[in-house]
C-alpha positions in Angstrom: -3.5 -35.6 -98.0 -5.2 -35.0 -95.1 -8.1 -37.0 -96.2 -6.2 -39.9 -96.7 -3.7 -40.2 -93.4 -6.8 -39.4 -91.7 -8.9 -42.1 -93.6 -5.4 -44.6 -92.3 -5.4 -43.8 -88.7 -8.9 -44.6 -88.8 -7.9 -48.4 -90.5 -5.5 -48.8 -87.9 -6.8 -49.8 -84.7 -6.4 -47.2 -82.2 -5.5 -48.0 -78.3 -8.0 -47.6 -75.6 -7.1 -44.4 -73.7 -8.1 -45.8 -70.5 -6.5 -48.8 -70.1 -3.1 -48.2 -69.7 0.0 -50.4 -71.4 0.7 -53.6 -69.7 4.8 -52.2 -69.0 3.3 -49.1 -67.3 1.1 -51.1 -64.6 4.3 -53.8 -63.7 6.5 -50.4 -63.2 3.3 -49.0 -61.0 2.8 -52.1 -59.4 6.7 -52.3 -58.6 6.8 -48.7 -57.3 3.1 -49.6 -55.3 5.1 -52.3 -53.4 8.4 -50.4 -52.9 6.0 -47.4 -51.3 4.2 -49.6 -49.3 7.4 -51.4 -48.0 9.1 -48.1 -46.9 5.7 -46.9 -45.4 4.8 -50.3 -43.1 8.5 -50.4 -42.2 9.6 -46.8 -41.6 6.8 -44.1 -41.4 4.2 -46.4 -39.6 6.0 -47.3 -36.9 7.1 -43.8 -36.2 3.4 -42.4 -36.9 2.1 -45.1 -34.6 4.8 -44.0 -31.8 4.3 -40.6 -32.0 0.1 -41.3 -31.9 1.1 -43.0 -28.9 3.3 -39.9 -27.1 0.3 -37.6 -28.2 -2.2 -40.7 -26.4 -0.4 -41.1 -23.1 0.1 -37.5 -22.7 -3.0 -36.5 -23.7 -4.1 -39.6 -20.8 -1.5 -37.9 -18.5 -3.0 -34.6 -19.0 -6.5 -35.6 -17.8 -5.4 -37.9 -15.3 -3.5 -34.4 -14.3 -7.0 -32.7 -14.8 -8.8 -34.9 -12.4 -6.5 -34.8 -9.9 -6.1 -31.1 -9.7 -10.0 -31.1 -10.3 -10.2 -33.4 -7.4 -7.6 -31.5 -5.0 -10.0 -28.3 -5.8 -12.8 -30.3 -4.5 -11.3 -30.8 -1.3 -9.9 -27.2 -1.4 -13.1 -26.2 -1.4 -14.4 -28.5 1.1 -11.3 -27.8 3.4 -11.9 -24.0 3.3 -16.0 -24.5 3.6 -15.4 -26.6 6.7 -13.0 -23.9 8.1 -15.3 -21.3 7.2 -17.9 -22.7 9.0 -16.0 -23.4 12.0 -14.6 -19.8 11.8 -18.4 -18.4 11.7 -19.0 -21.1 14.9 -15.9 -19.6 16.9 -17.1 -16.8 16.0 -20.6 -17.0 17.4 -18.8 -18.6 20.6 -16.7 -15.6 20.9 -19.4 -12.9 20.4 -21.5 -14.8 23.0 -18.8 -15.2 25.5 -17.8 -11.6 25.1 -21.6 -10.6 25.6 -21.4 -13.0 28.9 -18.1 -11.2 29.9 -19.5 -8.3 29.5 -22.5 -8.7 31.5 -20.3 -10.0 34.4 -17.7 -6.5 34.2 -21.6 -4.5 34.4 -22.8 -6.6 37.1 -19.2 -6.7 38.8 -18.9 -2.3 38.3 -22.5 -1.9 39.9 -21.8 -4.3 43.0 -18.9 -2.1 43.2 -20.0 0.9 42.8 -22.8 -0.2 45.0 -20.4 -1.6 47.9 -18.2 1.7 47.0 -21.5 3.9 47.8 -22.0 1.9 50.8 -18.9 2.4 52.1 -19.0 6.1 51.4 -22.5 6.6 53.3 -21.4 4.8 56.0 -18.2 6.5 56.3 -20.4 9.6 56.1 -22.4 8.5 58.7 -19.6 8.4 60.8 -18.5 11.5 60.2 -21.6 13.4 61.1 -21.9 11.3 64.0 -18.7 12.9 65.0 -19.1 16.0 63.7 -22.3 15.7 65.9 -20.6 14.5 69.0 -18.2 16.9 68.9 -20.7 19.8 68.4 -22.8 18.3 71.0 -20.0 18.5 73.5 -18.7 21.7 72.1 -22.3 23.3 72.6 -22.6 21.8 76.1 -19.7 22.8 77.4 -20.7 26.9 75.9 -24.0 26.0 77.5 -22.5 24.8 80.3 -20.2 28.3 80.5 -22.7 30.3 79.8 -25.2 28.7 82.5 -22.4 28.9 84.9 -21.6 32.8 83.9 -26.0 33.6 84.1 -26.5 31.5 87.6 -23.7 33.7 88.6 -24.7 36.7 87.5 -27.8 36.0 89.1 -27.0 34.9 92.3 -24.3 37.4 92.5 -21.3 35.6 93.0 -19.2 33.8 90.7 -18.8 30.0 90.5 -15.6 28.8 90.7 -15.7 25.2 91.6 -15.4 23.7 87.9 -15.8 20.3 88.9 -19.0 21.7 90.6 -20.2 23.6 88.2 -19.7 21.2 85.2 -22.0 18.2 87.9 -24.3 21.0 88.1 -24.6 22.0 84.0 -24.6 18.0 83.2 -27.5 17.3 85.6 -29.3 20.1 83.9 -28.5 19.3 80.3 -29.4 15.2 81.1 -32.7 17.0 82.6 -33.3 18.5 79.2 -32.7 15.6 77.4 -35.1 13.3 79.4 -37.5 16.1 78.8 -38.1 15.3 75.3 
């Protein structure tokens, strides 16, 4: 039995496997065109849309990019420049201080010079006086004492002041042209 319904199938002609049946490629080709409709009219135009979002903010982003890129540029630049000018003002300030200072050391020693000048002269002066007034203080004990040994020696005492001061200031100019 076997033997003979396989010995029919083989009379029979058997379909080819890989060509399908001619209703299964119209419903295919119906469904093909149904899928193709709903994907040109619906999903493409919101695919192409949202390619388009994804494209300008993308091209927003960078545009975004450069310009921050470009304001860090001139950042940069901007704070280079002022750093430089800084260092410059700086330099100017360090010199001018150095200057400055050179004018308060040359300003203390005139100072201190006119100050010592001052103080040497006033000290002048005051020996001068101090010298004056023990010149006139010593000639008027040498001038007492002269008075008080001429008297003792002539044996009488002097009592004309007026006298005996012309007297002692003849002798003391005397001694003085003497040297």
């Amino acid at each position: 039995m076997l033997n003979a319904l396989v010995t029919h199938l083989a009379a029979e002609e058997a379909p080819n496997p890989l060509i399908p049946a001619w209703y299964d490629i119209i419903w295919s080709g119906l469904w093909f065109i149904v899928i193709l409709v709903v994907v040109w009219k619906v999903a493409l135009p919101r695919l192409t849309a949202m390619l388009d979002e994804r494209s300008a903010a993308i091209e927003g982003n960078i545009a975004k990019a450069d310009e921050a890129q470009k304001q860090a540029e001139e950042a940069l630049e901007e704070y280079t420049r002022q750093l430089a000018e800084a260092r410059t003002e700086a330099g100017e300030i360090r010199e001018a201080a150095r200057e400055d200072g050179k004018k308060i050391v040359t300003e203390a020693k005139d100072a201190a010079t006119a100050e010592a000048n001052r103080i040497t002269t006033a000290a002048h002066t005051q020996i001068e006086a101090e010298r004056q007034a023990a010149f006139v203080s010593l000639r008027s004990e040498v001038g007492t004492l002269a008075i008080d040994l001429a008297g003792n020696v002539v044996g009488e005492t002097l009592t004309d002041d007026s006298r005996a001061t012309a007297v002692v200031d003849r002798f003391l100019a005397d001694l003085e042209k003497a040297k």
